[in-house]
Backbone bond lengths (Angstrom), bond angles and torsions (degrees), N, CA, C in turn:
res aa  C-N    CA-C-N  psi(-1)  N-CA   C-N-CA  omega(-1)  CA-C   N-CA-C  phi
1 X - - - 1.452 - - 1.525 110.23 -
2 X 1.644 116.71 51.78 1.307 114.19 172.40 1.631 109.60 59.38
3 X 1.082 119.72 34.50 1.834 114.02 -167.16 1.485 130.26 58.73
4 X 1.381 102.60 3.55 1.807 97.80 -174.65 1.204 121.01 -62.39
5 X 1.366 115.16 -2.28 1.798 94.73 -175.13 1.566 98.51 -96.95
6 X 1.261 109.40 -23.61 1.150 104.57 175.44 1.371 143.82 -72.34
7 X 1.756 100.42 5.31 1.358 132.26 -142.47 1.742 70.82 -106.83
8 X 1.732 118.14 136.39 1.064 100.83 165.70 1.854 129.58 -124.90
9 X 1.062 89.29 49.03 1.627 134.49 157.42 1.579 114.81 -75.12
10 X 1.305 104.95 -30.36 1.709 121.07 -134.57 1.920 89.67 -94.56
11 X 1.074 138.47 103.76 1.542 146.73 156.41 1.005 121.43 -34.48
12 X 1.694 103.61 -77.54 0.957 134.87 168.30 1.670 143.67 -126.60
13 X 1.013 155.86 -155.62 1.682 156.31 174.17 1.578 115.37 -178.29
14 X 1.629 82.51 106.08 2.056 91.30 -177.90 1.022 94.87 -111.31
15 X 1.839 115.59 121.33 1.335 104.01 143.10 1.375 128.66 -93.67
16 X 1.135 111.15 154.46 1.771 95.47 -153.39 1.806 90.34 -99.26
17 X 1.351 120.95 -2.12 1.597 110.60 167.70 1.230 115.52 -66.70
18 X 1.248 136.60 -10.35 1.401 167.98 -173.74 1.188 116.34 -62.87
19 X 1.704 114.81 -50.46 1.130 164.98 172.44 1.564 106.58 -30.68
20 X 1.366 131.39 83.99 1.925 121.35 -168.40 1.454 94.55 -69.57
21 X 1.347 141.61 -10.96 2.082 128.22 175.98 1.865 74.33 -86.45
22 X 1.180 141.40 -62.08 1.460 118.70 -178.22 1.472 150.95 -28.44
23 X 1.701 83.40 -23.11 1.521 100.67 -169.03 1.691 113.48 -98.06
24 X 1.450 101.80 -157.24 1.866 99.06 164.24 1.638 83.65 -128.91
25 X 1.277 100.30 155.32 1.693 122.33 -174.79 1.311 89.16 -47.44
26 X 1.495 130.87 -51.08 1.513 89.04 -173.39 1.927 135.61 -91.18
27 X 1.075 94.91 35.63 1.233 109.75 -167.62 1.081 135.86 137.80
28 X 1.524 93.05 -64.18 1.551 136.10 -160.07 1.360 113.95 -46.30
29 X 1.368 133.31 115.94 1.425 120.11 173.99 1.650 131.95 -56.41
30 X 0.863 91.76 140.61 1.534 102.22 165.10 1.256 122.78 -78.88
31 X 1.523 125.67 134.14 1.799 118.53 -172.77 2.094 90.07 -72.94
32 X 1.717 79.17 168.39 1.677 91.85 177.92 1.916 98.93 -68.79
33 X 1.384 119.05 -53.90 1.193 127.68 -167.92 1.808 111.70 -40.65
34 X 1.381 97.63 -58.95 1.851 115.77 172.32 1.886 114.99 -43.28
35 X 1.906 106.95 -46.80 1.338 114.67 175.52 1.460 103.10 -79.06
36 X 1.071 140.59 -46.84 1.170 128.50 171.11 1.533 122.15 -41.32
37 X 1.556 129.38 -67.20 1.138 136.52 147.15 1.629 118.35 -9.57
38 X 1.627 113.99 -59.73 1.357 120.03 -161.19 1.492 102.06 -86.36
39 X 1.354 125.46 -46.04 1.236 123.79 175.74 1.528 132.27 -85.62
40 X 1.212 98.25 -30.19 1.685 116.22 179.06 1.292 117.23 -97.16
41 X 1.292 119.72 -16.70 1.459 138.47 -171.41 1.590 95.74 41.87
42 X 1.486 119.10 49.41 1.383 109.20 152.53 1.468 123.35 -115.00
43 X 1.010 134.16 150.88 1.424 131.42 169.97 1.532 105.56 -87.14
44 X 1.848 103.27 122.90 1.600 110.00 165.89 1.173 114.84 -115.98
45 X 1.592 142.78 -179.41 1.573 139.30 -177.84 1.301 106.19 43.65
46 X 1.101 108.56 36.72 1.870 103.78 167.09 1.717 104.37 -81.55
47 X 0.882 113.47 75.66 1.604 109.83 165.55 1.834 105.46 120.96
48 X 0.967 101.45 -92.35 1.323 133.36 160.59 1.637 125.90 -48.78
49 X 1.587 118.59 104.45 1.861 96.07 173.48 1.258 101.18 -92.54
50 X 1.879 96.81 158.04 1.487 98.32 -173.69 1.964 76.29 -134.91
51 X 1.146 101.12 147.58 1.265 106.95 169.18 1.943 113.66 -90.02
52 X 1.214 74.27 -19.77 1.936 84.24 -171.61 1.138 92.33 -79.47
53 X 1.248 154.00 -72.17 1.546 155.11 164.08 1.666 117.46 -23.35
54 X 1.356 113.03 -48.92 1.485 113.84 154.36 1.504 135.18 -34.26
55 X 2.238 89.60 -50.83 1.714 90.95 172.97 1.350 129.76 -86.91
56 X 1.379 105.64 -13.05 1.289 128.17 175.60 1.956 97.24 -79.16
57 X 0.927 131.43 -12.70 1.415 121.96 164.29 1.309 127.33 -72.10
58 X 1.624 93.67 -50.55 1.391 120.11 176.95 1.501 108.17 -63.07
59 X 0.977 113.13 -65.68 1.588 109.46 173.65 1.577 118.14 -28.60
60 X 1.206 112.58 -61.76 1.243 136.22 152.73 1.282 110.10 4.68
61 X 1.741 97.42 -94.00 1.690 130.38 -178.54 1.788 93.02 -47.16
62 X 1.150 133.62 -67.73 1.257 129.32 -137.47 1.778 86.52 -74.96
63 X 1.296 131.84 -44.48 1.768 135.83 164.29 1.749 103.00 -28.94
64 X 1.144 88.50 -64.65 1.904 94.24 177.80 1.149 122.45 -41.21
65 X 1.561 119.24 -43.41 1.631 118.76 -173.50 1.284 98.98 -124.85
66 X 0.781 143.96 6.67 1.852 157.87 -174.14 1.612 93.98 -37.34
67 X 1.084 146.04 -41.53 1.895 127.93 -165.79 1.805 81.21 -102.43
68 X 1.120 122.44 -22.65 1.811 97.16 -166.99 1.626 96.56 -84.49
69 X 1.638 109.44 -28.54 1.234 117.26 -171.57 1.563 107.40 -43.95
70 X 1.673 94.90 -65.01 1.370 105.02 -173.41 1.728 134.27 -81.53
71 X 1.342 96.22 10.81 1.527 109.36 175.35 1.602 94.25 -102.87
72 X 1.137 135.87 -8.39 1.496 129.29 -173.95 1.717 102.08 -103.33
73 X 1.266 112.89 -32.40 1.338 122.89 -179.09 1.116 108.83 -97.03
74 X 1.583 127.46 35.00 1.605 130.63 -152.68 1.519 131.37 -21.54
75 X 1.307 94.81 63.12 2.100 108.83 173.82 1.633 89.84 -80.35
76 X 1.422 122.21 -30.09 1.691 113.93 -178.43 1.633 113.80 -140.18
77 X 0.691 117.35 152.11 1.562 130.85 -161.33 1.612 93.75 -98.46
């Protein structure tokens, strides 16, 4: 994770692929582009990758579920 845990600034670290509403029942991940679409109703990787558009998705997604996120990944009780 780019060094963040080691970063000691760093609280916590969600990955939101992690995430079981992220996934498919059987596991299996879901691309960022597909969750974006389904939850954000935006289209990303249309043509072009942008990494900045990626994090700006993600950010996104993790805003969307952010208290279930972090009660499942126990940063909060």
């Amino acid at each position: 994770m780019c060094g963040l845990k080691e970063w000691k600034g760093c609280k916590a670290v969600v990955d939101i692929s992690e995430f079981n509403e992220f996934q498919e029942k059987s596991g299996k991940l879901i691309s960022l582009k597909n969750l974006s679409l389904k939850y954000l109703g935006k289209k990303i990787q249309d043509g072009r990758h942008s990494s900045t558009e990626d994090a700006q998705a993600t950010m996104s997604l993790f805003l969307l579920k952010k208290k279930e996120m972090l009660k499942r990944f126990k940063v909060i009780v």
